[in-house]
C-alpha positions as CSV (number, residue, x, y, z in Angstrom):
1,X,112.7,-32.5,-26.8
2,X,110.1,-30.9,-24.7
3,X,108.8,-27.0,-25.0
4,X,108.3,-26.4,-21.3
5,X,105.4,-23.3,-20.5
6,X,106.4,-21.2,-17.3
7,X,102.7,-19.9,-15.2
8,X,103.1,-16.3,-14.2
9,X,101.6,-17.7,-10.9
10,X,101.8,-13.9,-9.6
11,X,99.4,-12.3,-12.4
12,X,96.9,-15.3,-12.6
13,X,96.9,-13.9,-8.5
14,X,96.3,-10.8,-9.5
15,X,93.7,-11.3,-12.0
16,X,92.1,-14.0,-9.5
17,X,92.1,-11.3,-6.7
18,X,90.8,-8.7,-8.8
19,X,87.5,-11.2,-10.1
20,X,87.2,-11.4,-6.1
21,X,86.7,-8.1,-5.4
22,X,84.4,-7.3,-8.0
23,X,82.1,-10.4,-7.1
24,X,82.0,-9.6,-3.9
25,X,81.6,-5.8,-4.2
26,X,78.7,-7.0,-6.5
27,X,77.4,-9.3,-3.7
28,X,77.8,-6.5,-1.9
29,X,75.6,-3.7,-3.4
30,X,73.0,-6.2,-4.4
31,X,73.1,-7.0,-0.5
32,X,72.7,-3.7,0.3
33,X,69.6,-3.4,-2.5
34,X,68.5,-6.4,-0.7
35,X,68.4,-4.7,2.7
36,X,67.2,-2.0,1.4
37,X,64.2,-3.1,-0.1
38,X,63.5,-5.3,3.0
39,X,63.9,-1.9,5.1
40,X,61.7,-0.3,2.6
41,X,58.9,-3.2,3.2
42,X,59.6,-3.2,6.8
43,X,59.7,0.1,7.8
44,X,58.6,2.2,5.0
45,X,55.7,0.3,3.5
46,X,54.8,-1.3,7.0
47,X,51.9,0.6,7.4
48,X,50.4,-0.2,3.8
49,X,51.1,-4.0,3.9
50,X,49.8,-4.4,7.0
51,X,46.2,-3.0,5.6
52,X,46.4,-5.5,3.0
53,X,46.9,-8.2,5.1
54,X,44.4,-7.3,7.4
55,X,42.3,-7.1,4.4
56,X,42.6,-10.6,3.4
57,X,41.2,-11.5,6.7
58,X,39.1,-9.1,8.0
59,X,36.1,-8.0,6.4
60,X,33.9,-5.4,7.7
61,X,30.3,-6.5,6.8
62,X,26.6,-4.4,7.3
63,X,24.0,-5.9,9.9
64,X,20.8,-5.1,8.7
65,X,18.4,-3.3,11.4
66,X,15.1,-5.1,12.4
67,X,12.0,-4.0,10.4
68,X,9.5,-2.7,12.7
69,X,6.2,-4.7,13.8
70,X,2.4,-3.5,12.3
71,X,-0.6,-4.0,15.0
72,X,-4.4,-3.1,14.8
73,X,-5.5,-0.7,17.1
74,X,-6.0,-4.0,19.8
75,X,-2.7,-5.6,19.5
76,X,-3.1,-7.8,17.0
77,X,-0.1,-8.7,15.0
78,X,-0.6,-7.8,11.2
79,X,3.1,-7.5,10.0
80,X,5.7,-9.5,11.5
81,X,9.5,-11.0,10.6
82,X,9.4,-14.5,11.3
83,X,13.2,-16.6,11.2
84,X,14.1,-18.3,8.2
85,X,17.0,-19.8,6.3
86,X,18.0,-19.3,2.7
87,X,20.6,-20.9,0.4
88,X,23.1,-18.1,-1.2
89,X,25.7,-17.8,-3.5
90,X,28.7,-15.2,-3.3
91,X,29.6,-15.2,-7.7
92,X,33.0,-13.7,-6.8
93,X,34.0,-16.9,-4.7
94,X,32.4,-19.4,-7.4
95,X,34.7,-20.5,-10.0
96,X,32.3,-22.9,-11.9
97,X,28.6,-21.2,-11.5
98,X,26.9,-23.2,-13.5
99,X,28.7,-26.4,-12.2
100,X,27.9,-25.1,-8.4
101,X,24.1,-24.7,-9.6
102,X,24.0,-28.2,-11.0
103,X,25.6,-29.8,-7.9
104,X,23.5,-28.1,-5.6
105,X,20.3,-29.0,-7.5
106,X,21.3,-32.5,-6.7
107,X,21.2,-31.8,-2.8
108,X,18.2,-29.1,-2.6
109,X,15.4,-28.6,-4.9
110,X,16.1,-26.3,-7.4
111,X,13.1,-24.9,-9.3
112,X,13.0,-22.9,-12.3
113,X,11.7,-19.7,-10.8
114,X,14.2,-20.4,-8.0
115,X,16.9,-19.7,-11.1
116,X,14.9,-17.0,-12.6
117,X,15.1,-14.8,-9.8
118,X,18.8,-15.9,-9.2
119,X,19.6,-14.5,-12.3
120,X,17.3,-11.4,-12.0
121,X,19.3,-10.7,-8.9
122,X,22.8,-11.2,-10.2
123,X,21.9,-8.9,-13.4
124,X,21.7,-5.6,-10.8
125,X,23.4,-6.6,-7.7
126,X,27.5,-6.6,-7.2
127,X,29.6,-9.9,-7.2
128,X,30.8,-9.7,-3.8
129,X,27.5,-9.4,-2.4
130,X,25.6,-12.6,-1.8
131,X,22.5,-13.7,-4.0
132,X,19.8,-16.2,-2.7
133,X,19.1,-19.2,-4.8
134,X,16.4,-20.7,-2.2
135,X,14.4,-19.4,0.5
136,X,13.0,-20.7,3.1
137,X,15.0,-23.8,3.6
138,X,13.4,-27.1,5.6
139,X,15.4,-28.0,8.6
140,X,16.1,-31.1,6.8
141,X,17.3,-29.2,3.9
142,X,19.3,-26.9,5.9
143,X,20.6,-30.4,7.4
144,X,21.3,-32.1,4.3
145,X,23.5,-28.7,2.7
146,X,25.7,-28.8,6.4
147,X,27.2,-32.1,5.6
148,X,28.1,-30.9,2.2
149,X,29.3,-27.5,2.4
150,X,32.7,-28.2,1.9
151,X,32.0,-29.0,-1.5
152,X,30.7,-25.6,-2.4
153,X,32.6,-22.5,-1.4
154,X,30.9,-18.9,-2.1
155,X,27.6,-20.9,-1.0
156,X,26.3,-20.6,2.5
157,X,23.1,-20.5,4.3
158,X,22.2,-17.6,5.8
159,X,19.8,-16.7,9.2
160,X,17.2,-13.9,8.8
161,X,13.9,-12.4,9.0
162,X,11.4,-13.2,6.5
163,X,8.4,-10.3,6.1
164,X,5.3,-12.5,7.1
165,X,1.5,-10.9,6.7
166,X,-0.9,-13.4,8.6
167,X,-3.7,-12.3,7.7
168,X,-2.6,-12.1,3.8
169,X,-6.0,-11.2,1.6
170,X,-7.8,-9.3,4.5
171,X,-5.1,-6.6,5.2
172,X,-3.1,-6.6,1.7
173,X,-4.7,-3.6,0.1
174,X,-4.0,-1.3,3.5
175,X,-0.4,-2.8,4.2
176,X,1.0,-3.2,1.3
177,X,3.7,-5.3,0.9
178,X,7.8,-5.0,0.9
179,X,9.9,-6.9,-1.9
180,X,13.2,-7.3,-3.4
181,X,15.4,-3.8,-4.2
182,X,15.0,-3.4,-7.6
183,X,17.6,-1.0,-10.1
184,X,15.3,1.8,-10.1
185,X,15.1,1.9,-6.3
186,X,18.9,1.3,-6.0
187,X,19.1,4.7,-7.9
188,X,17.0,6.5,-5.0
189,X,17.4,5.1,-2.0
190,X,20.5,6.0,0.0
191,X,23.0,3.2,-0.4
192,X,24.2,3.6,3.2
193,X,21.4,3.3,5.2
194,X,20.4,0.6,3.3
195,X,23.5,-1.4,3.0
196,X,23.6,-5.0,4.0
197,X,19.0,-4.7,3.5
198,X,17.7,-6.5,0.4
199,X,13.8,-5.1,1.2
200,X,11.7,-2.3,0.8
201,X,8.2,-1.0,1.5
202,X,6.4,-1.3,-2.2
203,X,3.0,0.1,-1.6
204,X,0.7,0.8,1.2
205,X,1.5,1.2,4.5
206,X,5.0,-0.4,4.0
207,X,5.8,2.2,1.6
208,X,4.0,5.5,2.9
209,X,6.0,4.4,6.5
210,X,9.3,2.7,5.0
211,X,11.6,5.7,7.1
212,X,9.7,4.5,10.0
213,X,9.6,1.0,9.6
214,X,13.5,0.4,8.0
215,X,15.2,1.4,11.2
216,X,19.6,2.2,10.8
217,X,22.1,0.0,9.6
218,X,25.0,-1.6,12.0
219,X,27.7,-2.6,11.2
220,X,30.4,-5.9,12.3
221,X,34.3,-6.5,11.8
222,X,35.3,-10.0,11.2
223,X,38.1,-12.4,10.4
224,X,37.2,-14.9,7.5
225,X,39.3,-17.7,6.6
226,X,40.6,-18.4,3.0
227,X,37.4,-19.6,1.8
228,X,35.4,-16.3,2.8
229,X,33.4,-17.7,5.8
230,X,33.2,-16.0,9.1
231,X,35.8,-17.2,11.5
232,X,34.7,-15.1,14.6
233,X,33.7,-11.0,15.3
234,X,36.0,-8.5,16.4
235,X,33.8,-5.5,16.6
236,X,30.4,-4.4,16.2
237,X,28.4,-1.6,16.1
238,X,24.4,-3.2,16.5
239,X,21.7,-1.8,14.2
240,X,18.7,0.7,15.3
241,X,15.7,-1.6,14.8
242,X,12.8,0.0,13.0
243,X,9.7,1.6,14.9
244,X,6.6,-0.1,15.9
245,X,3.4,1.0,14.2
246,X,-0.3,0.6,16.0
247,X,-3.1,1.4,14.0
248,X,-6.4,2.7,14.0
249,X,-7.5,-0.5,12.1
250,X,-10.1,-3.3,13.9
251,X,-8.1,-6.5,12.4
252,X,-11.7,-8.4,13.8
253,X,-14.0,-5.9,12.1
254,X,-11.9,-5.8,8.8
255,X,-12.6,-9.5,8.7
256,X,-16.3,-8.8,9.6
257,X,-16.1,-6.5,6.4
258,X,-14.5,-8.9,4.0
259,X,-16.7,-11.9,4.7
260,X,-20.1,-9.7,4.1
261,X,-19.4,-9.2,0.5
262,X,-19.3,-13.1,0.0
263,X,-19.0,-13.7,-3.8
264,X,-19.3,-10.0,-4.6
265,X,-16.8,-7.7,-5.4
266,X,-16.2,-4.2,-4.0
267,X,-14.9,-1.6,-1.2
268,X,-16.2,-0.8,2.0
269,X,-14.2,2.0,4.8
270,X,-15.6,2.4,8.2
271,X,-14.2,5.6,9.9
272,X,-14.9,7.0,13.3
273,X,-16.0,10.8,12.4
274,X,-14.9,11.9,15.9
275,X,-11.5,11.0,15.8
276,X,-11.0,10.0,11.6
277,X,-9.5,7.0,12.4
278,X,-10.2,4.4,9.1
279,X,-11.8,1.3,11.5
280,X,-11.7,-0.7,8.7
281,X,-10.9,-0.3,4.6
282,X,-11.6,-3.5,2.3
283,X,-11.2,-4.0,-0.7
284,X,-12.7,-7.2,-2.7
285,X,-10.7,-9.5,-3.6
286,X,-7.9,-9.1,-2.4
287,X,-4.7,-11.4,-2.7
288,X,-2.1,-13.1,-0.4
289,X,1.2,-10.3,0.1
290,X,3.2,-12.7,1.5
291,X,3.6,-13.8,-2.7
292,X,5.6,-11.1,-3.3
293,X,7.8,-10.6,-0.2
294,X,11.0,-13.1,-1.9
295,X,9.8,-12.8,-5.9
296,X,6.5,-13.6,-7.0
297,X,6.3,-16.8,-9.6
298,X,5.5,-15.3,-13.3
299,X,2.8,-17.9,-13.3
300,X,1.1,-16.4,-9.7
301,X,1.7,-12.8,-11.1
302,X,0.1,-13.2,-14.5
303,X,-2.6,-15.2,-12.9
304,X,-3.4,-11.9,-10.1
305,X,-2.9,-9.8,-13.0
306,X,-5.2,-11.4,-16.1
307,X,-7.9,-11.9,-13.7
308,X,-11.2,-10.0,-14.1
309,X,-11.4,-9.7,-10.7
310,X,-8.9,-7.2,-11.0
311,X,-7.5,-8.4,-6.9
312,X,-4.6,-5.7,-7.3
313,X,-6.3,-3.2,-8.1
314,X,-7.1,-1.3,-4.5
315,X,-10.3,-0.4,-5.1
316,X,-10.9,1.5,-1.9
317,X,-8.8,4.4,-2.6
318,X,-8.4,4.2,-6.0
319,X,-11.7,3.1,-7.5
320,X,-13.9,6.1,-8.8
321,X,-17.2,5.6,-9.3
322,X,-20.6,8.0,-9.8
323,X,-21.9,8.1,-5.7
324,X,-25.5,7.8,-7.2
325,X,-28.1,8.8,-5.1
326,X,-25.7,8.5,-2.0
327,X,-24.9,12.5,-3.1
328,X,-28.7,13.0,-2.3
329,X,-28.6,14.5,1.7
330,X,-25.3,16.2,0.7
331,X,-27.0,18.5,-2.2
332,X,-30.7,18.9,-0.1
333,X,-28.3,20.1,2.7
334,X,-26.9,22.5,0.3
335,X,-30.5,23.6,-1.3
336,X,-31.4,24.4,2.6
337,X,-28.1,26.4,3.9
338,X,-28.7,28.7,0.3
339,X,-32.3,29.3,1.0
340,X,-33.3,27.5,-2.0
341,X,-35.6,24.9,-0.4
342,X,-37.3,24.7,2.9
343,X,-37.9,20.9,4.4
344,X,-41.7,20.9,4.3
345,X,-41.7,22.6,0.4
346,X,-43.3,20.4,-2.1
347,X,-42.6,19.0,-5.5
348,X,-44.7,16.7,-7.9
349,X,-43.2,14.1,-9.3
350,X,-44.5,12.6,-12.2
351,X,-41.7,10.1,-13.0
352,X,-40.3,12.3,-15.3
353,X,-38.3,15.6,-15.6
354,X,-38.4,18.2,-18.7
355,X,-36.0,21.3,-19.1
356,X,-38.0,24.1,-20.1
357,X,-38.8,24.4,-24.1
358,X,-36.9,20.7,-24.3
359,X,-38.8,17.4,-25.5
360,X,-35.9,15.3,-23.1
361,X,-37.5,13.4,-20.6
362,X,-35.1,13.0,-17.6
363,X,-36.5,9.8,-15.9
364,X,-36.8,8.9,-11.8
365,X,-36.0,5.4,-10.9
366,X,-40.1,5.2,-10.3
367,X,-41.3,5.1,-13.5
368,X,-44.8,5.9,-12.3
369,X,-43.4,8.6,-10.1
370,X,-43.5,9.2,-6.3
371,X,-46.3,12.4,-6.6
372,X,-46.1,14.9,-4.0
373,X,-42.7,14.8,-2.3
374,X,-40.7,17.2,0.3
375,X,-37.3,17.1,1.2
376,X,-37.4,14.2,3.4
377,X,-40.0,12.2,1.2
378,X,-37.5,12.7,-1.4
379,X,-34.2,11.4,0.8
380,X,-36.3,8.6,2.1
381,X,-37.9,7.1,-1.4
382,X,-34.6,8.7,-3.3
383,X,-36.8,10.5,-5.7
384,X,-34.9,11.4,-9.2
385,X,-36.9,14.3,-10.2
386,X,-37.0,16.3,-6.8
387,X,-33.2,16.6,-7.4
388,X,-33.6,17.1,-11.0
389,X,-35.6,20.1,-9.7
390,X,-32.9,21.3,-6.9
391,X,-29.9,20.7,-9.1
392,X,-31.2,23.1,-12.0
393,X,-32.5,25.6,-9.4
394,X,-28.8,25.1,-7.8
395,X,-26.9,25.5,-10.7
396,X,-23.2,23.7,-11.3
397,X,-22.2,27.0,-9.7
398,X,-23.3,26.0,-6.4
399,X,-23.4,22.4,-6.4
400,X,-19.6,22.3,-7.0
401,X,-19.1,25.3,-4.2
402,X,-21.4,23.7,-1.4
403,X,-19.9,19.9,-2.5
404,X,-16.3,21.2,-2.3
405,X,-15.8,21.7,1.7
406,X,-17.0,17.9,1.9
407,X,-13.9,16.5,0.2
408,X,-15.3,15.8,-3.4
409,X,-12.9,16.4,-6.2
410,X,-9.3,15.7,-4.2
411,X,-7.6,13.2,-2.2
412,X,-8.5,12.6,1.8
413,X,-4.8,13.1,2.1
414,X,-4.7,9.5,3.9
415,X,-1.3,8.1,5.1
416,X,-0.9,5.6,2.4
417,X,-0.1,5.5,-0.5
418,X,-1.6,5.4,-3.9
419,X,-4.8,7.5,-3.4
420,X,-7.0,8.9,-6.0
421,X,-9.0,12.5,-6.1
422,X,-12.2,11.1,-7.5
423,X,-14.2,14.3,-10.0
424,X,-16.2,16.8,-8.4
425,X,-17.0,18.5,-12.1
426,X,-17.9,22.0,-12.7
427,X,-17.9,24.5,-15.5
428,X,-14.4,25.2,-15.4
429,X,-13.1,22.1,-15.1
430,X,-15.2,21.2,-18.1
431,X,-13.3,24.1,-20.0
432,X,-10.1,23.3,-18.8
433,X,-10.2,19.4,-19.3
434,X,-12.8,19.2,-22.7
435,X,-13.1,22.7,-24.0
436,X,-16.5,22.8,-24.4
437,X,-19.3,24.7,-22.2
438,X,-21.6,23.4,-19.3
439,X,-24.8,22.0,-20.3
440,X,-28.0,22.4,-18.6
441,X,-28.6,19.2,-18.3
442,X,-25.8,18.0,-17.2
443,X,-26.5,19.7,-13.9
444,X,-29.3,17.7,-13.5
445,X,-27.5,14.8,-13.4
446,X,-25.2,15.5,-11.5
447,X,-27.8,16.2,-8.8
448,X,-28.5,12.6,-8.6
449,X,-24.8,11.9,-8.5
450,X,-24.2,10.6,-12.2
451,X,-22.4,12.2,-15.3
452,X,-18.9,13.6,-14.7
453,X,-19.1,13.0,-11.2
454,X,-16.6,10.3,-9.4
455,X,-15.5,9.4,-6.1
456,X,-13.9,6.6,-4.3
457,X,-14.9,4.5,-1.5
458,X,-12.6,6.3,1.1
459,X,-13.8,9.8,-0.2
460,X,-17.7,9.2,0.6
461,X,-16.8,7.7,3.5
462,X,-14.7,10.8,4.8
463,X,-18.1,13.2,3.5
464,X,-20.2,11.1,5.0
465,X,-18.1,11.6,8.5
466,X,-18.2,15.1,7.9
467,X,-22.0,14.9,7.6
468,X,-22.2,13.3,10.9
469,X,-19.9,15.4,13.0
470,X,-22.2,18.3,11.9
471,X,-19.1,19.8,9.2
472,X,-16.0,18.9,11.3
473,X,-13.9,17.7,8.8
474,X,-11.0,15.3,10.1
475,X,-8.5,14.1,7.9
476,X,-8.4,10.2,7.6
477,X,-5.8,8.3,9.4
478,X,-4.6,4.8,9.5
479,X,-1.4,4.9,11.9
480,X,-2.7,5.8,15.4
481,X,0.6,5.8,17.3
482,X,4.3,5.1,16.6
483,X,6.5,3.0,19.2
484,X,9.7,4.4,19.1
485,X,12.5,1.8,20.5
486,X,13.6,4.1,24.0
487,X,9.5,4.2,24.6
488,X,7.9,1.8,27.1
489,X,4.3,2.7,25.8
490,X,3.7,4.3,22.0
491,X,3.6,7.7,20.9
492,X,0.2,8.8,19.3
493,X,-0.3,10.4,15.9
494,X,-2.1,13.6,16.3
495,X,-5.7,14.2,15.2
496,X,-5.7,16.8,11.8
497,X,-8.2,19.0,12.1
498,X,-9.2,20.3,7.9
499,X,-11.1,22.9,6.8
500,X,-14.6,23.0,8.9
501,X,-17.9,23.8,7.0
502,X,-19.9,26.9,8.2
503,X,-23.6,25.7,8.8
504,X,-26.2,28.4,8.5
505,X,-28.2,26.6,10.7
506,X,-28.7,23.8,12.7
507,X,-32.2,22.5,11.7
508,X,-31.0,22.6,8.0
509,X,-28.5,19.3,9.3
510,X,-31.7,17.8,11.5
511,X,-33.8,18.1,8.7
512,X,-31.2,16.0,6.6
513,X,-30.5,13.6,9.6
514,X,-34.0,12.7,10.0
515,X,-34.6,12.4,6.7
516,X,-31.5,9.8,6.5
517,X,-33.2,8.3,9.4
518,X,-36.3,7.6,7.6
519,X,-34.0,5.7,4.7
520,X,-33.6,3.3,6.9
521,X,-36.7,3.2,9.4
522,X,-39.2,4.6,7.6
523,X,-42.2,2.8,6.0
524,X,-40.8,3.6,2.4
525,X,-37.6,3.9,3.0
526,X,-35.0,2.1,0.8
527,X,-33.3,1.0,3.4
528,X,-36.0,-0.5,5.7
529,X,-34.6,-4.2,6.0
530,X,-31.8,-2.9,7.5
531,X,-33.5,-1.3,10.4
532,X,-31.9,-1.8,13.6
533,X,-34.0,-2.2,17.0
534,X,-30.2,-1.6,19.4
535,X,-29.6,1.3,17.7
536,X,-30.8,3.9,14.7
537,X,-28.8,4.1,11.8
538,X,-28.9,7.4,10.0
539,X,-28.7,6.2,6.2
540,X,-28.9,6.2,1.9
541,X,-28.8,4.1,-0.5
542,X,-27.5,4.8,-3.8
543,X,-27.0,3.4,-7.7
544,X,-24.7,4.0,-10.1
545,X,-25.3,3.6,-13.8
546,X,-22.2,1.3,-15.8
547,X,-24.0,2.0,-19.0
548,X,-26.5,4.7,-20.1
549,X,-30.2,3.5,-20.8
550,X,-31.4,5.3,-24.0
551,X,-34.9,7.4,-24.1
552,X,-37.0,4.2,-25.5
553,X,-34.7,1.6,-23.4
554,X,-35.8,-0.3,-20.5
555,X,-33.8,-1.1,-17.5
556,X,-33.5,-4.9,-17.0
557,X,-30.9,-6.1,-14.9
558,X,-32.5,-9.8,-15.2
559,X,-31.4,-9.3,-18.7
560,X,-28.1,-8.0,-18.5
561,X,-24.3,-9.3,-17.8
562,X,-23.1,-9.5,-13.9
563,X,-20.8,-6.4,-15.2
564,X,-23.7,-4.4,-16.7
565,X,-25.7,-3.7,-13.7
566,X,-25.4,-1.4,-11.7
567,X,-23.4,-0.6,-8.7
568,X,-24.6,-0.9,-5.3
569,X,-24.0,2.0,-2.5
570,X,-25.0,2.8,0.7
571,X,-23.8,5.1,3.1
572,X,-24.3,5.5,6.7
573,X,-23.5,7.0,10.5
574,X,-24.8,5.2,14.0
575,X,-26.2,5.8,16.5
576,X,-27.9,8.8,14.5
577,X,-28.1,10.5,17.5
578,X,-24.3,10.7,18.6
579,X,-22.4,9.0,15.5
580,X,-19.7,6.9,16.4
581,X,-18.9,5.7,13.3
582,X,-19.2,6.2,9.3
583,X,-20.0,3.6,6.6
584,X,-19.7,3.7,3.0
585,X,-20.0,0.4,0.9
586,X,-19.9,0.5,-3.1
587,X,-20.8,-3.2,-3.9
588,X,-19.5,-3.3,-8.2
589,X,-22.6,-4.6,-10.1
590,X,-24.8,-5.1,-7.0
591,X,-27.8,-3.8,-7.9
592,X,-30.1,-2.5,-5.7
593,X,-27.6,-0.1,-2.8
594,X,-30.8,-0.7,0.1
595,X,-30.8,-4.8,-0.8
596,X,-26.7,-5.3,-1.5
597,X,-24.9,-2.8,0.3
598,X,-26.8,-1.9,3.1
599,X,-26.4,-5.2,4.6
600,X,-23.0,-5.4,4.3
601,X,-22.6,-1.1,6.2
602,X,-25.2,-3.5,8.6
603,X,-23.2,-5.5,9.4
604,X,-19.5,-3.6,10.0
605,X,-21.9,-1.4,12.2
606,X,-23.2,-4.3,14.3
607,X,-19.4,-5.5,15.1
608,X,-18.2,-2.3,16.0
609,X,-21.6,-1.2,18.1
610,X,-22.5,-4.3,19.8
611,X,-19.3,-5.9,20.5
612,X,-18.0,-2.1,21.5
613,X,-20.9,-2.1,24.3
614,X,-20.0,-5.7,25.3
């Protein structure tokens, strides 16, 4: 017998209906969450999405201005940007690094200073900011990286301007050079106005004019694709290309200047004393700029750096050395405007000089002597022991205060950088820098331009201007004008007047201008083979001691190391009669300043003279 169940068909309906409505009222809410959230995304958060998005494809990216051009004074180029492609890596789109660096090495030579600096550059520069892992690329390399690009994203090649220097050794020391941003520049420059540049002016020229030269930053929107490359523009702003600068420099006598020194090594600046404009300003040796411009090899660095030579080192502005005998017109100037001296006075000159109650024996350069000697006698054969005389009858007191107005003892304030302020030395500066008291005979010395004494190439050139223009003292200048991009024609520099020297009289400068004359034309003049028959030269020659030659020693150069002898000088204006330029040439263990130098002033004088009336 069967036990038959009865369904309560109208609760199972209920319960059924019931589960219904709760589902769907679930369905429900979570619809309405749904819409919500879409409304919230749609409406609400449009704005925000809508950035990111754009984001994802649109990049806004700096355009680097144009540097601006260096000329010489007649339009030759001496600085330029010259169009080149490099090879560089984005790290942020580069999963595998070291696997991207292997496979490119593979398709374009790869050297191991090309990786050094790669990894220099990464160490202080962000990861979103590309890195270049070769410069100037061949067209065939360029080629050969096309085809394969799609193999390497993050890696591109990019266009630009390379800094070029044509003229590399001749102009190095006066332009400088511009290199790589390094981390202690990133922490001065302004991160703006150099966004999107990798370069900056280092020394010279290219530092002492980098506002000038830089120009402003642009800048470009642009859609990239997925793989961070450019897709098209949508909006830019161009850059403000850097200013043009035109110097006073002759490219053609600089050139002139470097060749006379042949094998020898030294500084030479040429400056017109009307205007001060530097004509020309070597520096021997010099090196090629255009090393340093993407990274300098460690093997071509330590090699400019361990050499004797010394080729960084500028000696032009930086190199102090005694002026020798060159100081000679400058001090018998100073013995006339204080009355000490007249021209036609005489002095005896045994080859010797003695200090009163003192058994030191201050020698001339002629051990016999020159006898009976006046101002100009003494200029023309550069006789020691007349200025032994002068100096003591001076004093330090006034040698320093009549040597001052000239220049000695500070910097030309010339527009580039890295100038030194030579020594004019005095009885307080001995105090202040030794503690100990002035010596007598210490002034004689530094009548003949030795002892404490120091100045550099660029500062006896800028006295010996001042000499010539009669004690109008201009300040030295290398930039003549400045093109500025709205100008058709450039804007000149003005000419800075300094400090002018009072003269007490005007025969007091004849008397040293003829003398100077003499130097050079004069029958016993140390400077005879120089003599000029197109024009006179108004000169003197000068030595300066590397080593001091003891009481019982004799002076041999024959004898002595290339880097014991002496240095060489000569200084210089022409014509003598209306001076259009100034000379002054320190030749470093030369010699003889009338044999050495001299023909070197010679021949930067001839260039500039003869071709100028030509």
């Amino acid at each position: 017998m069967y036990q038959t169940t009865l369904k309560d068909y109208l609760r199972e309906s209920h319960l059924f209906r019931a589960r219904a409505i709760t589902a769907a009222l679930i369905i429900f809410l979570l619809l309405i969450l749904l819409i919500l959230h879409l409304a919230k995304l749609q409406i609400v958060d449009h704005a925000h999405f809508t950035t990111l998005s754009r984001d994802n494809r649109v990049k806004v990216e700096p355009l680097p201005p144009t540097r601006g051009l260096i000329y010489d004074r007649n339009g030759i180029i001496l600085a330029q940007n010259l169009p080149t492609h490099s090879l560089e890596i984005t790290p942020e789109r580069v999963k595998d690094l070291d696997k991207t660096l292997q496979e490119l090495g593979k398709i374009i030579h790869i050297s191991d200073n090309d990786l050094k600096r790669f990894k220099r550059l990464k160490s202080h520069q962000r990861r979103f900011e590309s890195i270049p892992i070769r410069v100037q690329l061949t067209d065939e390399e360029v080629a050969r990286f096309a085809v394969n690009r799609h193999l390497f994203p993050g890696v591109d090649i990019q266009a630009k301007l390379l800094r070029d220097y044509p003229l590399k050794d001749v102009t190095a020391h006066i332009l400088g050079y511009v290199g790589r941003i390094n981390k202690r520049e990133l922490q001065t420059i302004d991160n703006s106005s150099y966004s999107g540049t990798t370069h900056i002016g280092k020394n010279g020229i290219e530092k002492y004019y980098e506002e000038t030269l830089h120009g402003k930053v642009g800048l470009q929107q642009v859609e990239i694709n997925a793989l961070g490359r450019v897709i098209r523009v949508l909006e830019s702003q161009p850059p403000v290309p850097g200013m043009d600068l035109h110097l006073t420099l002759d490219a053609n006598l600089q050139r002139v200047a470097m060749d006379a020194f042949e094998d020898e090594n030294g500084a030479a600046v040429a400056i017109n004393p009307q205007t001060g404009d530097i004509l020309a300003m070597v520096s021997k040796p010099g090196f090629d700029p255009n090393l340093f411009v993407e990274g300098i090899s460690s093997a071509d660095y330590n090699a400019l750096q361990n050499s004797i030579d010394k080729p960084l080192f500028n000696r032009a502005i930086r190199g102090q050395y005694p002026p020798g005998s060159t100081i000679k017109p400058f001090i018998g100037l100073g013995g006339l405007e204080y009355g000490i001296i007249t021209p036609t006075q005489k002095k005896f000159c045994p080859g010797f000089f003695q200090l009163p109650n003192h058994d030191h024996k201050y020698r001339d350069w002629k051990k016999i002597g020159h006898g009976s000697v006046n101002l100009r006698d003494a200029i023309t054969q550069s006789c020691d022991v007349y200025y032994y005389d002068l100096a003591q009858q001076m004093g330090i007191d006034k040698l320093a205060e009549f040597l001052a107005p000239f220049g000695f003892g500070k910097k030309t304030g010339v527009d580039i950088t890295g100038e030194l302020g030579g020594l004019l030395p005095s009885r307080d500066w001995k105090r202040e820098n030794k503690n100990q008291p002035w010596y007598p005979g210490e002034t004689l010395i530094t009548g003949i331009g030795q002892g404490y004494f120091l100045t550099t190439p660029l500062q006896l050139a800028s006295a010996t201007a001042t000499l010539a223009s009669r004690g109008q003292r201009l300040r030295p200048r290398i930039v003549k004008s400045i093109q500025h991009n709205d100008e058709a024609t450039p804007t000149e520099q003005p000419i800075t007047p300094q400090q002018a020297i009072t003269r007490q009289s005007d025969a007091n400068w004849d008397s040293i201008f003829d003398a100077m004359l003499q130097v050079t034309e004069g029958l016993r003049g140390t400077a005879r083979l120089v003599r000029n028959k197109q024009y006179h030269i108004a000169g003197k020659t000068g030595t300066a001691q590397v080593f001091t030659v003891k009481q019982e020693e004799k002076y041999e150069a024959e004898n002595l190391e290339k880097k014991m002898i002496d240095h060489a000088l000569f200084i210089a204006f022409a014509p003598a009669e209306a001076p259009r330029i100034a000379v002054a040439v320190i030749v470093e263990n030369g010699g003889h300043g009338g044999s050495v130098a001299a023909p070197i002033a010679k021949a930067i004088m001839d260039r500039y003279l003869l071709q100028e009336a030509h």
